[in-house]
Each structure stands twice: as structure tokens, then as C-alpha cells.
C-alpha positions as CSV (number, residue, x, y, z in Angstrom):
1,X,94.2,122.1,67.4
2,X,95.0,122.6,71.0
3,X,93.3,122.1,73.9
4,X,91.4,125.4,74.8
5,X,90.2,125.7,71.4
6,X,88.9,122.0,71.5
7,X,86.8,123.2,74.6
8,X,85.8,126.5,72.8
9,X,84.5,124.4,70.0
10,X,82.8,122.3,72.1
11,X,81.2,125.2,74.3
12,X,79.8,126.6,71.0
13,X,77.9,123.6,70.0
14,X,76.5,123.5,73.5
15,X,75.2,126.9,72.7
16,X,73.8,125.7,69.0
17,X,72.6,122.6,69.7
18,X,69.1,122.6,70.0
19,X,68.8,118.4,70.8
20,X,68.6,117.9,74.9
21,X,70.0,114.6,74.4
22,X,73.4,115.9,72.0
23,X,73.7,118.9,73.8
24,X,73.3,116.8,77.1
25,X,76.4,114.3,76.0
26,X,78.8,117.6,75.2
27,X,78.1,118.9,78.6
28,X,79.0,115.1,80.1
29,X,82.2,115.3,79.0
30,X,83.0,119.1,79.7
31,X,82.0,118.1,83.5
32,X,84.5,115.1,83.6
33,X,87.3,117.2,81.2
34,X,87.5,114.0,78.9
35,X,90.0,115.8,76.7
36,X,90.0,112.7,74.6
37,X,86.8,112.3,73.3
38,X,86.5,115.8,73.3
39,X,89.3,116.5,70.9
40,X,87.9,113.7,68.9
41,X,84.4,115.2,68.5
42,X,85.6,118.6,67.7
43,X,88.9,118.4,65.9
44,X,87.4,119.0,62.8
45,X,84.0,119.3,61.4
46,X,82.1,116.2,60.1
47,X,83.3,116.4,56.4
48,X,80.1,117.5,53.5
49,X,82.1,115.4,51.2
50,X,81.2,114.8,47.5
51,X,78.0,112.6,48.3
52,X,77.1,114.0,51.4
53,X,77.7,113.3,55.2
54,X,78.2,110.0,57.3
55,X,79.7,109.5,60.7
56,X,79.1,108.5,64.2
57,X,76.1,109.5,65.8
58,X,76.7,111.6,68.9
59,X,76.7,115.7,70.0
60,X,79.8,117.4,68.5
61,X,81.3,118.8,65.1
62,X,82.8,116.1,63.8
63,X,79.3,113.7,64.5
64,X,75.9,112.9,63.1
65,X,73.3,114.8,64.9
66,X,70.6,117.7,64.8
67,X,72.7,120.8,64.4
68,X,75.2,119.0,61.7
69,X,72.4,117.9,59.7
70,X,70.5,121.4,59.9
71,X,74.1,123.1,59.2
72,X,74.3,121.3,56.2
73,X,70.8,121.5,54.5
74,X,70.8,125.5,55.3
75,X,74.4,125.1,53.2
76,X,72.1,122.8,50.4
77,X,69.2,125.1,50.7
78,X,72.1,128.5,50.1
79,X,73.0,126.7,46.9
80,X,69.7,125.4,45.3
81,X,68.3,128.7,45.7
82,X,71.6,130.3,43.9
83,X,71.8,127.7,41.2
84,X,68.5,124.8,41.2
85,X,66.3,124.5,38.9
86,X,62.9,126.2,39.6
87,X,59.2,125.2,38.4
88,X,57.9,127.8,35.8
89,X,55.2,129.0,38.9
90,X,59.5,130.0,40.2
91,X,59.8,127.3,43.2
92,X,62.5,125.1,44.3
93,X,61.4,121.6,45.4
94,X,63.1,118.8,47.0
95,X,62.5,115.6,48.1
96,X,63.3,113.8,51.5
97,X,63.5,109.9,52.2
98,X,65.0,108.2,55.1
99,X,66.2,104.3,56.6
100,X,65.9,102.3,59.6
101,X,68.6,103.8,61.4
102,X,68.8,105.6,64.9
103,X,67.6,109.3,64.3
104,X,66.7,108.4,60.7
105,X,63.1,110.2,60.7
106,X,64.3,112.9,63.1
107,X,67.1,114.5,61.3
108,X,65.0,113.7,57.9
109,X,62.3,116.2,59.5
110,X,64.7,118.6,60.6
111,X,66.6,118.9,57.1
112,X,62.4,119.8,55.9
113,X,62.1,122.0,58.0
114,X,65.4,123.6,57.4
115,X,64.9,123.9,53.4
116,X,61.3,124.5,54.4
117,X,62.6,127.9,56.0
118,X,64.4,128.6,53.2
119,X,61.5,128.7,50.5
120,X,62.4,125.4,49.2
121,X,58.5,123.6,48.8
122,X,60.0,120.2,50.3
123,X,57.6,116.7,49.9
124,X,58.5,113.8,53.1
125,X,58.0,110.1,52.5
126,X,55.5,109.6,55.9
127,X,57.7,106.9,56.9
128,X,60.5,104.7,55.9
129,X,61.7,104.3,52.0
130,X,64.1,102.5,49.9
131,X,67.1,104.8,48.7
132,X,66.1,104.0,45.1
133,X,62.8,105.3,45.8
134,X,63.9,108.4,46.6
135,X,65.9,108.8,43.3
136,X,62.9,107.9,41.4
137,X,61.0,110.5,43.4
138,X,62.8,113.3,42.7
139,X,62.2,112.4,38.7
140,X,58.7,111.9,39.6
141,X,57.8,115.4,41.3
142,X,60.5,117.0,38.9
143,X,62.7,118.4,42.1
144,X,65.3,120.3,42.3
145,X,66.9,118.4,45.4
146,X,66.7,115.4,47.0
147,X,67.8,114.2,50.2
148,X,67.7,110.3,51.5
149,X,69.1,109.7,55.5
150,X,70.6,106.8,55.5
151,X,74.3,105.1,56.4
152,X,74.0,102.5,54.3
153,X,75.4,99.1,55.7
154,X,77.7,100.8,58.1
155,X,77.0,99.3,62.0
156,X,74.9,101.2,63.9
157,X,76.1,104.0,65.4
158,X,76.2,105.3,62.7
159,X,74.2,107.4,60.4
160,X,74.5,109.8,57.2
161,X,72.8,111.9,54.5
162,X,73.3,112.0,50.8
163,X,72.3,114.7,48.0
164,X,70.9,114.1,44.8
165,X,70.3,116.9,41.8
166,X,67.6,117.5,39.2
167,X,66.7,114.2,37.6
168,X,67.5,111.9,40.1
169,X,71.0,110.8,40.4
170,X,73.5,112.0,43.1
171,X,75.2,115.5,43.0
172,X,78.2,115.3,40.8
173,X,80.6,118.7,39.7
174,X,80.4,121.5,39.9
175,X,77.2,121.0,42.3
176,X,79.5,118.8,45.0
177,X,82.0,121.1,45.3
178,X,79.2,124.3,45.2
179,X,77.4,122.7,47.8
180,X,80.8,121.5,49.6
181,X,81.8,125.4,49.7
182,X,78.1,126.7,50.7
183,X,78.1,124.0,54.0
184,X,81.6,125.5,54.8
185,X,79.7,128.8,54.6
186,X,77.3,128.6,57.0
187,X,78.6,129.1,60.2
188,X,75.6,129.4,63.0
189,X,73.1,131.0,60.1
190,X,70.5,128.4,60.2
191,X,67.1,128.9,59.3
192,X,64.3,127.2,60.8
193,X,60.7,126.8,60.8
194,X,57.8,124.9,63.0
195,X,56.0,122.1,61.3
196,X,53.3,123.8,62.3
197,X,54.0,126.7,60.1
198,X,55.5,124.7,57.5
199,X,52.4,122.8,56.1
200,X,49.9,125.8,57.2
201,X,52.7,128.2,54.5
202,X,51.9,125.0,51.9
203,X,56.0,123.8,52.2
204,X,55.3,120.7,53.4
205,X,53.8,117.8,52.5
206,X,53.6,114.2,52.9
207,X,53.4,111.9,50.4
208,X,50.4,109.5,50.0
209,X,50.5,106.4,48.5
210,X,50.4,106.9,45.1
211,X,54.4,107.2,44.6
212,X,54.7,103.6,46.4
213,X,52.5,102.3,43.5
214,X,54.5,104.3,41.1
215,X,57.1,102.9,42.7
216,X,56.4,99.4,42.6
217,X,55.2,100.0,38.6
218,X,58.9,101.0,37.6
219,X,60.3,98.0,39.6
220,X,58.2,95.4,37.4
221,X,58.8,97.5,33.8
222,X,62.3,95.2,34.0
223,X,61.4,92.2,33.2
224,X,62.1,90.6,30.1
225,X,59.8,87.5,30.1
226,X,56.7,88.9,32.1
227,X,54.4,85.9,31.0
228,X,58.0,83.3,32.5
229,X,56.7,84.3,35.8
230,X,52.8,84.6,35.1
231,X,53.1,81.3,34.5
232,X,55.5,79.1,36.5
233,X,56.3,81.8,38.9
234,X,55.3,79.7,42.4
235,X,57.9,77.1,40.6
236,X,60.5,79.0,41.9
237,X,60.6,79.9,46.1
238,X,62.8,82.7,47.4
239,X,63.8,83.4,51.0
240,X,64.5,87.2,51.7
241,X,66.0,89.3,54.3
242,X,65.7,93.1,54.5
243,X,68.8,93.2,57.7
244,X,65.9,95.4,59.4
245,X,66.0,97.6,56.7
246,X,63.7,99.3,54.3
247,X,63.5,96.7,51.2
248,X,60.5,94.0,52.9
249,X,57.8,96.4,52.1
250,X,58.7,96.3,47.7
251,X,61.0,93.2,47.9
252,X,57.4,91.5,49.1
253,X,55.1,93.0,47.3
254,X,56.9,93.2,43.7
255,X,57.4,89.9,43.8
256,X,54.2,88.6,45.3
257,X,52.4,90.7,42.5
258,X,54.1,88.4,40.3
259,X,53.2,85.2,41.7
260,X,56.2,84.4,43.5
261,X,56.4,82.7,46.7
262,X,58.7,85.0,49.3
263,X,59.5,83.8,52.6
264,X,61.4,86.8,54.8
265,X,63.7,85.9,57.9
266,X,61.1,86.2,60.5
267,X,64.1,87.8,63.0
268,X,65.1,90.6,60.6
269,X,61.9,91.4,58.9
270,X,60.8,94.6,60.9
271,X,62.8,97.6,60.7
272,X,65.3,98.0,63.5
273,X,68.4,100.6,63.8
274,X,70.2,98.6,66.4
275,X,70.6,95.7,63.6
276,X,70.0,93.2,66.2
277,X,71.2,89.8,64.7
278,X,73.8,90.9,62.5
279,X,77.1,92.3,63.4
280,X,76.8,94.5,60.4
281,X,73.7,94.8,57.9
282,X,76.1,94.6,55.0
283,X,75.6,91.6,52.2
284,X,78.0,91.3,50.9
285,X,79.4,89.6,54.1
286,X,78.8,85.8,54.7
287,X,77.6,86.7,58.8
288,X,74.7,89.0,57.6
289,X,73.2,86.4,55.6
290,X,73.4,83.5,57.9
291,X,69.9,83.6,59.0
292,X,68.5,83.5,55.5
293,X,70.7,80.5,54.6
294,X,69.2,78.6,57.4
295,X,66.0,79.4,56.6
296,X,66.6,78.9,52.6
297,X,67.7,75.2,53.3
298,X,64.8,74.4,55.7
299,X,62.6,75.6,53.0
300,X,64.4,74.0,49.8
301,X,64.4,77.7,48.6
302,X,66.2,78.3,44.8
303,X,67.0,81.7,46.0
304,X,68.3,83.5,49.1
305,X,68.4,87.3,48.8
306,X,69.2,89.9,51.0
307,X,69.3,93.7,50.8
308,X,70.8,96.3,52.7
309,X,69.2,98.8,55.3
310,X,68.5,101.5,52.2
311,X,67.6,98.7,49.5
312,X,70.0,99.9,47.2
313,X,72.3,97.0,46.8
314,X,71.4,93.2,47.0
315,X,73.5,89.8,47.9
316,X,72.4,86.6,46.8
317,X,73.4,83.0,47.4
318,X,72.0,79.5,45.1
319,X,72.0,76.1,45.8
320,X,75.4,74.3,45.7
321,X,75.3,70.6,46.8
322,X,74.0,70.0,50.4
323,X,74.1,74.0,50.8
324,X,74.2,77.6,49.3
325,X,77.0,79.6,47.6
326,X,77.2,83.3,47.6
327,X,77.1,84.5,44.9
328,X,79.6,87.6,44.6
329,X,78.9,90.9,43.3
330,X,80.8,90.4,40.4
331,X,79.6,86.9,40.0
332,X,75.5,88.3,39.7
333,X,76.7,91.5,37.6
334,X,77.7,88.6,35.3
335,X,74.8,86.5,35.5
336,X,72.5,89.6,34.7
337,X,74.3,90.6,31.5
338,X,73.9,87.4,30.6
339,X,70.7,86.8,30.9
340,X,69.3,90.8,30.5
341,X,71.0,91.0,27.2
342,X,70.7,87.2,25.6
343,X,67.2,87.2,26.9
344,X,66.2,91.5,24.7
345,X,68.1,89.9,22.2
346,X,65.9,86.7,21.8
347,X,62.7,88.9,22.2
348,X,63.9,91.1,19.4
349,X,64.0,93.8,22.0
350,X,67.6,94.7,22.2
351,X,68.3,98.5,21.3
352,X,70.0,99.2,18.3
353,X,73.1,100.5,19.8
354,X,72.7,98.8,23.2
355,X,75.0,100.2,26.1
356,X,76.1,98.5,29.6
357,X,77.9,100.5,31.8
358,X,80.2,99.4,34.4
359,X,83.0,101.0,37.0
360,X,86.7,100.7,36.3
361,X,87.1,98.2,39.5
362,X,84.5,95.8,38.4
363,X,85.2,92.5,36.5
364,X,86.1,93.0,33.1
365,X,83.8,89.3,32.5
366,X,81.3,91.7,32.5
367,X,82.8,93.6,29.4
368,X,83.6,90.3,27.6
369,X,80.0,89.1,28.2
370,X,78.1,92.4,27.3
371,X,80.1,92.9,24.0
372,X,79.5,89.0,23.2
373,X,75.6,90.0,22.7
374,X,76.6,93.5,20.7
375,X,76.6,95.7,23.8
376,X,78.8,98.9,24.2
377,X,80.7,98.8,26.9
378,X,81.5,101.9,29.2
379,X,83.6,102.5,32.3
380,X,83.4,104.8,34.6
381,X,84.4,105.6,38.8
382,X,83.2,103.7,41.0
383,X,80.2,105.6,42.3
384,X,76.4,105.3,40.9
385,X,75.8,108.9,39.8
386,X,78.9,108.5,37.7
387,X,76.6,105.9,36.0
388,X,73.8,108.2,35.9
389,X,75.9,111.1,34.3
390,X,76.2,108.6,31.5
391,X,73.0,108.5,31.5
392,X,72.2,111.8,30.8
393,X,74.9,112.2,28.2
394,X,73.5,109.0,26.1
395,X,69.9,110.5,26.6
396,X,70.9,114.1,25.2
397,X,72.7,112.7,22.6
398,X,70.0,111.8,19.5
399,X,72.8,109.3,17.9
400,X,74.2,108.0,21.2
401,X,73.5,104.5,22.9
402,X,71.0,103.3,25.3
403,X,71.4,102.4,28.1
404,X,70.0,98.9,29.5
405,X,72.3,98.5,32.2
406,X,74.8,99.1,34.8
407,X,76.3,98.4,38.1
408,X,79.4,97.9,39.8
409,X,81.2,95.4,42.1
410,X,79.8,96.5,45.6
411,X,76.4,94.4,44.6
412,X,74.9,97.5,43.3
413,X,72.6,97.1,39.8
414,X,70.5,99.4,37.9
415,X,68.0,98.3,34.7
416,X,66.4,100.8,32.6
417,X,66.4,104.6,33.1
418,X,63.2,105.6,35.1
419,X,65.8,105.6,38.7
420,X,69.1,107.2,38.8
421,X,70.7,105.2,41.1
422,X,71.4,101.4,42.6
423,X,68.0,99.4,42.9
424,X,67.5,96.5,45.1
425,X,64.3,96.5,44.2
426,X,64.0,95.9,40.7
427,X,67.2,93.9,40.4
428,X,65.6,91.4,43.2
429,X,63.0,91.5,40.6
430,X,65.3,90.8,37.5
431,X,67.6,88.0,39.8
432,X,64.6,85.9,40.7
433,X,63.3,85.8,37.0
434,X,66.6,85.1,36.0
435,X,66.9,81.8,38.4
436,X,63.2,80.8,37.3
437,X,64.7,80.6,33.5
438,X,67.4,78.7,34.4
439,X,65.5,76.3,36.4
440,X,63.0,76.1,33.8
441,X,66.1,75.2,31.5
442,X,67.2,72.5,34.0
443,X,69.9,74.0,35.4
444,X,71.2,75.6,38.3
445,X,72.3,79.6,38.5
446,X,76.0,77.7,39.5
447,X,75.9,75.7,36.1
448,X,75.1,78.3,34.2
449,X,78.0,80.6,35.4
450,X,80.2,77.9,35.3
451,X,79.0,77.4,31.2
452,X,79.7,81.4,31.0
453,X,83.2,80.8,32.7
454,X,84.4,77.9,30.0
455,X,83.2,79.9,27.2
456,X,85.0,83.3,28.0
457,X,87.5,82.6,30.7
458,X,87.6,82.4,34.6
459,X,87.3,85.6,36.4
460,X,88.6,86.3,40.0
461,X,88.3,88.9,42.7
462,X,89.5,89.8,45.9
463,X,88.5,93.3,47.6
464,X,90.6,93.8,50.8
465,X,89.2,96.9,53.1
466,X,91.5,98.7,55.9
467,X,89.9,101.5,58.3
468,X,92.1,104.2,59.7
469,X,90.0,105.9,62.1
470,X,91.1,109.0,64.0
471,X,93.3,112.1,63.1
472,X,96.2,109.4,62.9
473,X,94.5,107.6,60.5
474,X,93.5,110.4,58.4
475,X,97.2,111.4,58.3
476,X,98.0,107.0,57.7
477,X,95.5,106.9,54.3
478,X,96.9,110.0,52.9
479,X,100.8,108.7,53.3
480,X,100.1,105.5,51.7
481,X,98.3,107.5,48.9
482,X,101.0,109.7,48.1
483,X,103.7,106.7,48.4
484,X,101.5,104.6,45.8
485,X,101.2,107.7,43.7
486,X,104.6,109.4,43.5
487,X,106.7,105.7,43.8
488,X,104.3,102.9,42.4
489,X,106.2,99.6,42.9
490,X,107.8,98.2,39.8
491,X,106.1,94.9,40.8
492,X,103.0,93.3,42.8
493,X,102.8,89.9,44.3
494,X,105.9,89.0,42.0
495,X,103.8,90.2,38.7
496,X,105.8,93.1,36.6
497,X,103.5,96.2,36.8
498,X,103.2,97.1,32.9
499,X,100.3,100.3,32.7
500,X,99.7,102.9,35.9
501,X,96.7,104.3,35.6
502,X,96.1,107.7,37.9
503,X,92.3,109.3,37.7
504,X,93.8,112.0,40.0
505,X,96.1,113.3,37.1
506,X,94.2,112.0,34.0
507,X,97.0,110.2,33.1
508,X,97.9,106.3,32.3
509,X,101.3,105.6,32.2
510,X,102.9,102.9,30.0
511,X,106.2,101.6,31.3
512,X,106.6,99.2,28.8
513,X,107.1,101.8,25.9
514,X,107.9,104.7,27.9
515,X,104.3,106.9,27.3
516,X,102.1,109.1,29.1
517,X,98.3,109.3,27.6
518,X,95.5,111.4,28.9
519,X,92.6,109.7,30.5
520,X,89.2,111.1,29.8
521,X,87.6,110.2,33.4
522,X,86.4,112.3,36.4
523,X,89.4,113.4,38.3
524,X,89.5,111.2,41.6
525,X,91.6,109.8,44.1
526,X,92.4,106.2,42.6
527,X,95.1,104.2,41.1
528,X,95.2,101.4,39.1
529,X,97.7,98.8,38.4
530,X,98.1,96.6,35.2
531,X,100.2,93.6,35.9
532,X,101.9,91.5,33.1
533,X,99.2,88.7,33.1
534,X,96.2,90.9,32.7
535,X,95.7,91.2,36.4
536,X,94.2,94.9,37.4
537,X,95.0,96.1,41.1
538,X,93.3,99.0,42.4
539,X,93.4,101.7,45.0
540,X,91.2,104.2,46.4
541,X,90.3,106.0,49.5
542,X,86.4,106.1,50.6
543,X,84.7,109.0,49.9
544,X,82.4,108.3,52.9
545,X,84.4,106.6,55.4
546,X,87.9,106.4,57.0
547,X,89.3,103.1,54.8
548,X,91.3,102.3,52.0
549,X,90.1,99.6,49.5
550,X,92.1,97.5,47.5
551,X,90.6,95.4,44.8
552,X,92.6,92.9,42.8
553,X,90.9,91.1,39.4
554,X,92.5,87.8,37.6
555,X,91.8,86.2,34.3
556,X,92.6,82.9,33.5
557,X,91.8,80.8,30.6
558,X,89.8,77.8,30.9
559,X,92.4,75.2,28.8
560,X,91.9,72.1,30.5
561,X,89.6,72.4,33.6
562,X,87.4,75.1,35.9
563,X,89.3,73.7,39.4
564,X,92.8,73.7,37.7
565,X,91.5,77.7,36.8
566,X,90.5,78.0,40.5
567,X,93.9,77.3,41.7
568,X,95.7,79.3,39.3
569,X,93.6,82.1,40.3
570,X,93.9,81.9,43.8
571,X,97.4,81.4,44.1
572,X,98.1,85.1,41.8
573,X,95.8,86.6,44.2
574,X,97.4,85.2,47.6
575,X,100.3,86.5,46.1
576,X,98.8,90.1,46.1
577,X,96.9,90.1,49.2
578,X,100.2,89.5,50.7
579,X,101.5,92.2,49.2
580,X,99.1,94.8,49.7
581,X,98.7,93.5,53.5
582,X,102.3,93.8,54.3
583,X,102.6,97.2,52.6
584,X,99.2,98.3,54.8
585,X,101.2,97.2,57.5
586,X,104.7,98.9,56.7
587,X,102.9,102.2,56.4
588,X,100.9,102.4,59.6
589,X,104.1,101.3,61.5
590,X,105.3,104.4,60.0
């Protein structure tokens, strides 16, 4: 795109843009002819990908802000009222949540108002809400839509919007792509509507607090051993942080409500878009939850939990010696299993065909673990509503499993049915009455996965993340893609690559015996690679932002001891994270 049409594309926003403070930013830059961040903000439009929208917050095309975010609920709103479900009165209803983060509640409001225009009877949250809150909404008010503003743990210029369907879970085909070609529809036809007019016409409303203590209901219905924590639940303390975030409101009050004693990081307890003490408000990393481990070890806490700015995923560390260890996402996927299926089997309350469900690029422990107490094991992409659609399927089917659990290796968990997506809430719930039983047992949560390590083997991973921001970038992910795919490497870190597995094509690829089976997965952009000692490596682009993520998982038996396991595992996968870094590195020199 040259030059005149970047400023034609910008001059056009100008005239759209109904935000002084967007609009204003645009007209900065025409003044002073910054050609460069021009061409960046309107060489494209921000991509209505498969899950939504999420970008940098600023005025242009390819950025968060007012007229994007209207753009793309008129494009929602086009589709619902082709193809949603409607109430037998004939309406369409949807559901709106937001975060923390900068312009959260504004563009939340405008979306409303937007479907609002459109027919579409649309119910707001009055202030902030968890992610899974919102999924468990749109089940609760029977909606057509739902919408929940958010960016997840990205830093904080940044913000985004994802779309869930009928029954909860996130859009999956053919309603992404429908909804993906009605966005690209729109053009400048947006509808709009006051407030004003909005809740006088009876399409919008607010909700009260009955849906909070729904809310906080569904979040309790997972325990196993209810009268565990009725009774020695102030044996047990737990030091939270929310990372300014949504979660303190039901992190707090589920777990006060059953007797246990929280203590929140003071410094990161109120909401905050700017994320002030963290560089990013992501648990998984060690930086985010060094406030909490301070605090956990002044206050001899057995549990230091943090969840992310939408309260969908959770990061724990435990006492280990003098300090705490995190506690991967792998590593707690295991320790749930473990206890959530041992703990319905003791009770007699394990289903008759019991199902866990887990993404292809989480730890296959997991697997080993879940089939050890007579679970059915299921994988799927990476991706919650994948997890949901599963769901659905077991629910439809009278003679199929049930589903107790899933989750996937991005510290995202989800027990029981009632929400269709990643819960913090309920699986802060679930992780603290699983550390209660073990301390109870006179153990630690370490000893205890260090039992479940001799028993089935010693499990490692390594995730390795590369952004590629910009139109170069773009242009660096898909080369490295196509290499990968058309000329996979015979080897990886010195390990002979024995199975390709491409969900783009449906296909896995034996080289061993020369075959090609079909795979019966979603079609998506990942590859996987299955190396001669049971190693997996895989490959996929973000659907949401501009990286690639590697992820690399090791077995190795436990013959003589855990450390000499350690070591074996870590030196495979320094021999792959070499390799994956220096071919990250051939392909953006080009």
C-alpha cells in the first residue's frame, strides 16, 4: 500500500471516528506527515480473527479504539440477526462483560449500544467482571451472543474483544468465519443508538447482583470434599494477587465463604489498566508474581496464587525449602487430575464413563494420570472453546462421556460444565482444597508431585515465544511456517523426527513406515513433531497476536533417581531450544 492511499485511509477514519481523543491522535500525525506510524496504523485493518480482536490501543484501522470496536459489533450484530438463536417472544440477546484495562468499560458500552441499534436486547455487567463470568452469563440469560473486553495478560497498551455463541463457549465454525466475513462487510454502515434511548426502548439493561451470587454458587459446586474445608479450612492460609485485575472480588469471597484465610497483595489489589508493578500481568511469568512471594513468605502462607487481568487463568507457587516454587501450568493440570479424579473416585462420585480433556500441546502426564483413575482421555487444539465443543458433543450424545475436566498448558482449567470456558475462579477454589488435603496428609503439594512423578515418569516442558511485530513480521511468521511445513527437518536437537503431524492438512505423517493417515482435528495452523524418544515439539502461530510459539515436552523414566531425571530432561530440551532458537534466527535474517 503506497503512500497516498495510507493518507486516504487515514483521512477516512478522521471522518468516522467519533472519539475526540482517536480522532485527535490521527490528525497529530497528518500535521507532522509521520508516514511511519501512519503506514503502520492504516496498512491493514485490525484483523476480526477467529476469537475476536486485540491490538494496540490508539486512532487508526489497524488499532483498538471506538470506531473498530463499533465496526465490528455492527458486523456481529449483521450475523446474529441472520443466523442467532432467538427467544420464542423472537429476540436476539447478548451479553457484555469487560476488564481492567484502558477503555475497557467505554468500548464495552459502545459495542451495547451498537447491537442495541440493531435490535439485539443486550444485558451489561455495571462494572468490571471475570471472563468466566461472562461465559456463564450467557448460559444463564440463554443469549444468543456474548461479548467480554478484555486483552488478557498482554501489557497495557493494549486491549481486545472476544465473541462467544449460544451456550457459553467462544465462536467456533462456521460462526468465526460468518462473523469474520460480516466484519469485512461493513464498511462505514454502523448503527448506533443513545443510551438514553436504549434503556427507555427496553435494550438495555444492567445487571444486579443476583448473577454475582449465581456466580459465586457455580464456583463452589467443584469441590469434592466440601465438609475438608468446613472444617480445617483456616488450617490452610493463601496469599492472592489479582495483577489489578478482575479476579479479587470472587477469588475473596469464594474462598472466604469457605473459611479460608486470604491475604491479597495490598499493591495490586485494586483494579488498574496501567498494571503498575508488573511489567506484564501475565502468571505464568516469575516477575508478575514477585510481590505475592514476598508477601507469601512474610506470612508462612501454604499457597501463593495469582490470576490474570480477566480471571480466566491462574499461576500458583508452594513452599519449597526456605522459599516458593512455581508451580507450572503443566505441573497444576497434573496435580488437579490427581486429586479431582482420586478424590470422585474415593467419594463414589466418579461418572461412569468419566472424560478429561486436554489440548494436543499439553503434557501427556496428564493423559497417563487421568487414564490411571479410569478417565477417557481427549485432545483437542489448543484453544478453550475447542474444549467446550467437546462439551457439547458428550452432552448431546445419551451414551457419550462426561465431562469432569479440562484445561490446557497456558494455566487455563475448567471443572464441571455450568461455564464454557477457562475459570480462575473455581480452579483457585479446587487448588486451595487440593493443598488443604495434602497438608492434612502431611505432605507438601512438591511431595506429592514428586510421588506422581516416580510412579508414572518425569515429565518436562519448555514453551519458547518469538514476536514478529510489523508488516515484516507478518511476512517473517508466515516463511518460517511454510518452511516447517513443506521441508520439516529430518531431525531436532540431534533427535530423529519419527511422526509429522499437520492439523492444517488433517494429516500425520509416519516416516518410519512410509504412511499418511487422516487426522480427525479442527483444521489449524500447527505442527507437531514426534522425536525418536517420545519427545513432542510443537508449532503454531497466535491466533491473537503477532508470535510464534514453540512448545517442546520430554519423558523420562524415573529408574534410579528424580535429579538424575532432571538432568536427562533438561539436557534433551537445551538441545532443542537451541535448535528452534537458531532456526528463529536463520529465518528473520532472511
Amino acid at each position: 500500500m503506497d503512500i497516498n492511499e495510507i493518507l486516504d485511509r487515514a483521512k477516512k477514519y478522521v471522518s468516522l471516528e467519533q472519539d475526540a481523543d482517536f480522532r485527535g491522535q490521527v490528525e497529530k500525525l497528518l500535521q507532522e506527515n509521520n508516514s511511519e506510524e501512519l503506514s503502520d496504523r492504516f496498512y491493514t485493518d485490525l484483523e476480526f480473527g477467529t476469537g475476536g480482536l486485540r491490538g494496540v490501543i490508539g486512532g487508526g484501522f489497524n488499532r483498538m479504539n471506538r470506531f473498530v470496536v463499533q465496526r465490528a459489533t455492527q458486523g456481529l450484530a449483521n450475523y446474529a440477526n441472520a443466523h442467532g438463536a432467538r427467544s420464542p417472544e423472537g429476540k436476539l440477546r447478548a451479553v457484555i462483560a469487560h476488564d481492567s484495562r484502558r477503555y475497557s468499560a467505554e468500548f464495552s458500552l459502545h459495542a451495547a449500544l451498537v447491537l442495541a441499534a440493531n435490535g439485539i436486547e443486550t444485558w451489561l455487567f455495571p462494572s468490571l467482571r471475570p471472563t468466566p463470568q461472562l461465559s456463564f452469563a450467557v448460559r444463564e440469560k440463554n443469549a444468543t451472543i456474548g461479548i467480554v473486553v478484555t486483552a488478557s495478560h498482554n501489557p497495557p497498551e493494549y486491549n481486545g474483544y472476544k465473541v462467544y455463541w449460544a451456550g457459553g463457549a467462544q465462536v467456533i465454525p462456521p460462526h468465526d468465519t460468518g462473523i469474520i466475513d460480516e466484519v469485512g462487510r461493513v464498511g462505514d454502515g454502523v448503527k448506533r443508538m443513545t443510551r438514553e434511548d436504549a434503556e427507555a426502548q427496553g435494550l438495555l439493561h444492567i445487571f444486579g447482583p443476583e448473577i454475582d451470587d449465581r456466580f459465586v454458587e457455580v464456583a463452589k459446586s467443584v469441590m469434592v470434599r466440601p465438609e475438608l474445608l468446613e472444617e480445617h479450612g483456616g488450617d490452610v492460609k493463601v496469599v492472592y494477587t489479582p495483577l489489578h485485575g478482575t479476579g479479587a472480588q470472587f477469588v475473596e469471597r469464594v474462598l472466604g465463604e469457605v473459611g479460608v484465610t486470604v491475604v491479597t497483595v495490598p499493591e495490586q489489589r485494586e483494579p488498574d489498566g496501567e498494571f503498575p508493578t508488573v511489567k506484564f500481568p501475565n502468571p505464568e511469568e516469575a516477575p508478575a508474581l514477585k510481590l505475592a512471594l514476598e508477601l507469601g513468605k512474610r506470612e508462612g502462607a501454604n499457597l501463593v496464587m495469582a490470576t490474570d487481568p480477566d480471571a480466566d487463568r491462574i499461576g500458583i507457587a508452594v513452599p519449597d525449602g526456605d522459599g516458593f516454587r512455581l508451580i507450572t501450568g503443566n505441573q497444576l493440570g497434573v496435580l488437579l487430575v490427581d486429586y479431582l479424579f482420586s478424590a470422585l473416585k474415593e467419594k463414589g462420585r466418579l461418572p461412569v464413563r468419566p472424560a478429561f480433556v486436554k489440548t494436543i500441546v499439553t503434557t501427556e502426564l496428564q493423559r497417563v494420570v487421568a487414564e490411571h483413575y479410569g478417565a477417557q482421555v481427549f485432545d483437542t487444539l489448543t484453544g478453550f472453546k475447542h474444549i467446550a465443543e467437546l462439551i457439547r458433543r458428550f452432552e448431546e450424545d445419551p451414551d457419550g462421556p462426561t465431562y469432569v475436566m479440562g484445561d490446557e498448558e497456558s494455566y487455563g482449567y475448567l471443572i464441571g460444565t455450568q461455564v464454557r470456558d477457562k475459570d480462575a475462579i473455581s480452579a483457585a477454589l479446587l487448588t486451595t482444597e487440593m493443598t488443604l488435603y495434602h497438608v492434612r496428609q502431611g505432605k507438601s503439594v512438591i511431595q506429592r508431585l514428586e510421588e506422581i512423578y516416580r510412579q508414572f515418569g518425569y515429565y518436562e516442558e519448555v514453551t519458547i515465544s518469538r514476536s514478529f511485530p510489523g508488516q515484516a513480521g507478518v511476512s517473517v511468521m508466515k516463511g518460517l511456517m511454510e518452511r516447517l511445513r513443506n521441508d520439516p527437518p529430518l531431525e531436532v536437537g540431534g533427535l530423529r523426527v519419527m511422526r509429522v503431524r499437520d492439523v492444517q492438512r488433517s494429516i500425520m505423517i509416519d516416516r518410519e513406515h512410509g504412511t499418511e493417515t487422516t487426522e480427525d482435528l479442527p483444521k489449524s495452523n500447527v505442527l507437531q513433531f514426534f522425536l525418536a524418544d517420545s519427545t513432542v515439539v510443537s508449532v503454531r502461530p497466535s491466533g491473537t497476536e503477532p508470535k510464534i510459539k514453540f512448545y517442546a515436552s520430554t519423558p523420562v523414566p524415573v529408574t534410579s533417581t528424580l535429579d538424575a531425571a532432571r538432568v536427562a530432561a533438561a539436557e534433551t530440551l537445551g538441545r532443542i531450544e537451541r535448535f528452534i532458537n537458531e532456526m528463529i534466527e536463520s529465518a528473520t535474517q532472511g
